[in-house]
N, C-alpha and C positions, 0 to 999 in steps of 0.2 A: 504494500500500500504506500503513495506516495507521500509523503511528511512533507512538514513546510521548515527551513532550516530552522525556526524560533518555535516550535510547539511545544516544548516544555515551560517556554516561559507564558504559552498562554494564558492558563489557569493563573497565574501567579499575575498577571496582566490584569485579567478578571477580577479573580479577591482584592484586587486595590482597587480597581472604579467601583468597586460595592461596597468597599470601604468607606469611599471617599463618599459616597452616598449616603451611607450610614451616615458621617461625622456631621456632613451638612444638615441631614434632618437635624439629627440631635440639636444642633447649634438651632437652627433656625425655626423648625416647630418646637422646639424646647421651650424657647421663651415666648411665643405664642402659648403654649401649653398653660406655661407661667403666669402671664396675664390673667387667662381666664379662670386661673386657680384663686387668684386675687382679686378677682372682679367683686367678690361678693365685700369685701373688706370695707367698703368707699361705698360712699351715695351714688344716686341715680345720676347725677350731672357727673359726677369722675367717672363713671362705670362709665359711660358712653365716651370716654374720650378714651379709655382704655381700650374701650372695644375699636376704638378708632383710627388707634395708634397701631395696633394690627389689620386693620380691616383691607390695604390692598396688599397683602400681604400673605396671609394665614393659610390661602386657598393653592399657592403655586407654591408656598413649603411643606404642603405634603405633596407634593410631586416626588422628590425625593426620596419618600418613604415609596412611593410605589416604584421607581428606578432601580432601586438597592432591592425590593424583592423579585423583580423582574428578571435582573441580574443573577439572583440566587435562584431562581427557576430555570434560565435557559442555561447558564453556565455551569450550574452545579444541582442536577435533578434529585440527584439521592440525595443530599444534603439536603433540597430541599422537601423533601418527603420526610426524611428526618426528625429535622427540626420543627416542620410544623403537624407532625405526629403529637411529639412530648409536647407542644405548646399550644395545642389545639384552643384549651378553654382561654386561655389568657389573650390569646392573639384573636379571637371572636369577643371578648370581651373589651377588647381596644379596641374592635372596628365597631362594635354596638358605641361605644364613645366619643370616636370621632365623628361619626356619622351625626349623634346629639350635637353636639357642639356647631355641628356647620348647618344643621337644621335650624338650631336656636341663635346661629348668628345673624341670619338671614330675617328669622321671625319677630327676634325682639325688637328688630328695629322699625316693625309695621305692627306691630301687637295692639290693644286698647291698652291705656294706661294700666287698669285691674289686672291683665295679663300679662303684660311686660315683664313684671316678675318673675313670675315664673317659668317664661324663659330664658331669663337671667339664670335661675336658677340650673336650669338644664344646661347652660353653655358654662356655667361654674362643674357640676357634676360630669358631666363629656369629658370636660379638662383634666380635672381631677380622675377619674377613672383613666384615660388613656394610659395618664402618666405614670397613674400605679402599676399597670399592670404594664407598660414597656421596661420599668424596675424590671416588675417580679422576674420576666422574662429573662431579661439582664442575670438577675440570679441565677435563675434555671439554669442556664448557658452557663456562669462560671463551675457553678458544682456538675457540670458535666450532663446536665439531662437526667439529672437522678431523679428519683423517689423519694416517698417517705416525710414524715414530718420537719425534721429538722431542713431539707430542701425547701418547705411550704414558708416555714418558718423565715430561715434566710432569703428565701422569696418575697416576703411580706416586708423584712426589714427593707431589702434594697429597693423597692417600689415604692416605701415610705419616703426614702433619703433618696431618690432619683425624682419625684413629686417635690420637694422639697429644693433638690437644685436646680429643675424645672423654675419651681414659684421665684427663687433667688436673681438666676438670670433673666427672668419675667421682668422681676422688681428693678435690675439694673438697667436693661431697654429701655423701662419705663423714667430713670432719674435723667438720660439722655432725650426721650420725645417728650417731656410733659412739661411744667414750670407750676411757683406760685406752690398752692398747698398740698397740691396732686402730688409733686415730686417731693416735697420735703416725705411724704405719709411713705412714699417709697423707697428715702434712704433708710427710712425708722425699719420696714419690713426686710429690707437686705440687712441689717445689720443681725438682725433675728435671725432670719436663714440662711444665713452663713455659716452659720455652725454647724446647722443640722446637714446642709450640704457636704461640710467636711467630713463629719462622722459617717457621711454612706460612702465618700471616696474611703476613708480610711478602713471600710466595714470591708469593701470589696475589692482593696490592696493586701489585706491581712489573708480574705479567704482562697482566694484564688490561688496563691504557693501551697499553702496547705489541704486544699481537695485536690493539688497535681502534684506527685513528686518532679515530673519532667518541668512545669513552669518554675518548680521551687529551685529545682537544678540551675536554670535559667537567669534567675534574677541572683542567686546567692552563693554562687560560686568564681573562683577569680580566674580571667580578670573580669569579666564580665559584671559583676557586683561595682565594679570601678567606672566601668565604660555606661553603665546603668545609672549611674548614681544622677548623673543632671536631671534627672526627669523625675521622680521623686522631692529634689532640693531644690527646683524651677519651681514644682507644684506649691512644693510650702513657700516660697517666699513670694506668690503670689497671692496666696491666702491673706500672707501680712501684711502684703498692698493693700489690699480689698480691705482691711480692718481697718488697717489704720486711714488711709483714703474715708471710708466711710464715715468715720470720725467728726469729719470735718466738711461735709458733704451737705445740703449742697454749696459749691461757693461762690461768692460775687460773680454776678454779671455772667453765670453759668458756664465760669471758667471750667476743664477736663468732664464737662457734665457727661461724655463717653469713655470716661477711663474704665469705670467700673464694668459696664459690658462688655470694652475690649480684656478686659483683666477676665475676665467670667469664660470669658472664650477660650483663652489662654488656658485657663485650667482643663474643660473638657476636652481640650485638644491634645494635650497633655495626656489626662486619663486617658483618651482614646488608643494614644499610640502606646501606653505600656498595655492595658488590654489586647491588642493587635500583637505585639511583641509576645505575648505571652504564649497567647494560642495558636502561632502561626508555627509549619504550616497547615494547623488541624481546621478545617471547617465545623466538625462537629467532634468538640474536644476529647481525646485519647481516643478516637472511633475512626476518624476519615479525613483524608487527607485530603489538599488541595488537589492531586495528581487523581488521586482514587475518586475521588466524586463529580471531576469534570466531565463536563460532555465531549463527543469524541473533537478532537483537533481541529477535523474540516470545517464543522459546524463552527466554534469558536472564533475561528480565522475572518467569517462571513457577519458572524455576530458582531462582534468585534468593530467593522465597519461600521454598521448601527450605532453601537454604545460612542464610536467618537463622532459620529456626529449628532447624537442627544443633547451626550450631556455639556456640551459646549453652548448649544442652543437653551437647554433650558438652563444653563448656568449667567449665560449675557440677557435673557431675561430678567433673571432675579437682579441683576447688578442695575441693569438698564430699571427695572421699578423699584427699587432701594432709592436708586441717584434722583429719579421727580417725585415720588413721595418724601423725598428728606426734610428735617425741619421739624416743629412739636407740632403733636398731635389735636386735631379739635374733633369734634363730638362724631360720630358717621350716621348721616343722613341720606334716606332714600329720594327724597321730595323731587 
């Protein structure tokens, strides 16, 4: 059969634009996520500048989420069998939430006043669920697709603390598009969860070596414990940014009023590549490898094509509607 002289590095090709798909949802419906986890916090007039602040926005950062699963379907089919075997309820439980949220973002803004609420309330609840359960999912995936209670358990933490760093980078989007008392009530909420964000990175730094002897090999042996080190000591001393910054936030004349969500990014980006580092190159951890789970070469080679001219296309989108909605946020009206 004829090969192409790069077919081993396809799949390895592959797992990095699904990566890289992954990272951007995270980053980008993260703190939409976060928003709407916060909506309910504030009155009806901040709620609406909230919902505002993500409004052209919210609907083409999950595009990303469905590229990166896309990805894992044509490029890696047992993988994706897999993985959404063991994660069947969670991942139908995140689409029952997404689904909410983007019915209720649509609805609350044409509702009668007496209903409005409770749409509100739905596009708070959508948020909130999504984001727990792309945690739990998170968990699942580090302890390996296991079983069993204490799986559920550390599932429930990191879905806790992934909601949580959700709401955090929500809150810092939010001290950069808002001004006046909106933004102050949002440095107050990031300075709150920031902690709790810390404690789920630290929750699923600590677990991760210890359900893999192979990651733990990885991170904790030399030299590699040495050559590893920045990315752990980057993490914390952005954490101490973010504290201390927040401090003194917001300031005159809405001087760095973008540090903190560039700082917020920093971190997940961060986590992302020691997660990535960790598991690579398992698809589905201690079970399938990039090589074992890819579709056959020729196919890839033809894919491939596609995937570089998507994601370029929906990436100069997002940049090109970032760059004319820039600026703070006012209320989103259908009228």
């Amino acid at each position: 059969m004829e090969t192409y002289p790069f077919h081993d590095w396809l799949p390895v090709a592959f797992v990095a634009l699904m990566g890289l798909s992954i990272l951007i949802y995270v980053v980008l419906d993260g703190f939409d996520l976060g928003v709407g986890i916060l909506s309910m916090t504030v009155n009806e007039q901040d709620r609406d500048i909230m919902v505002g602040s993500i409004g052209p926005f919210w609907d083409a950062n999950e595009t990303w989420l469905v590229m990166a699963v896309g990805l894992l379907l044509v490029a890696f089919p047992a993988a994706h069998g897999e993985i959404l075997t063991a994660l069947y309820l969670p991942a139908t439980l995140m689409l029952i939430g997404l689904i909410l949220r983007g019915v209720a973002f649509e609805f609350r803004a044409k509702a009668p006043g007496p209903r409005k609420i409770w749409w509100d309330r739905a596009f708070f609840g959508g948020s909130l669920l999504s984001a727990v359960m792309q945690g739990y999912m998170l968990g699942a995936y580090v302890l390996g697709l296991e079983g069993g209670v204490s799986a559920v358990v550390f599932g429930m933490l990191t879905g806790v603390c992934l909601a949580a760093g959700y709401a955090f980078i929500g809150a810092a989007w939010l001290i950069g598009k808002t001004e006046g008392a909106l933004q102050v009530h949002s440095v107050h909420l990031a300075r709150r969860l920031i902690w709790v964000a810390a404690i789920g990175m630290v929750s699923i730094s600590v677990a991760t070596p210890l359900a893999s002897p192979e990651v733990f090999g990885k991170w904790f042996t030399f030299p590699d414990i040495i050559l590893l080190a920045p990315i752990p000591l980057m993490t914390g001393a952005l954490f101490i940014a973010l504290v201390l910054f927040l401090k003194d936030a917001p300031r005159e004349q809405d001087r760095w009023a973008w540090a903190p969500f560039s700082m917020a990014v920093g971190v997940f980006v961060l986590g992302f590549f020691g997660l990535a580092y960790s598991f690579f190159p398992y698809v589905v951890p201690g079970q399938m490898t990039v090589w074992d789970a890819a579709s056959a070469r020729e196919s890839l080679a033809i894919i491939l094509v596609g995937a570089l001219i998507a994601l370029p296309v929906i990436g100069g989108y997002s940049i090109w509607a970032y760059k004319v909605f820039g600026g703070k946020a006012t209320a989103l009206r259908y009228e």
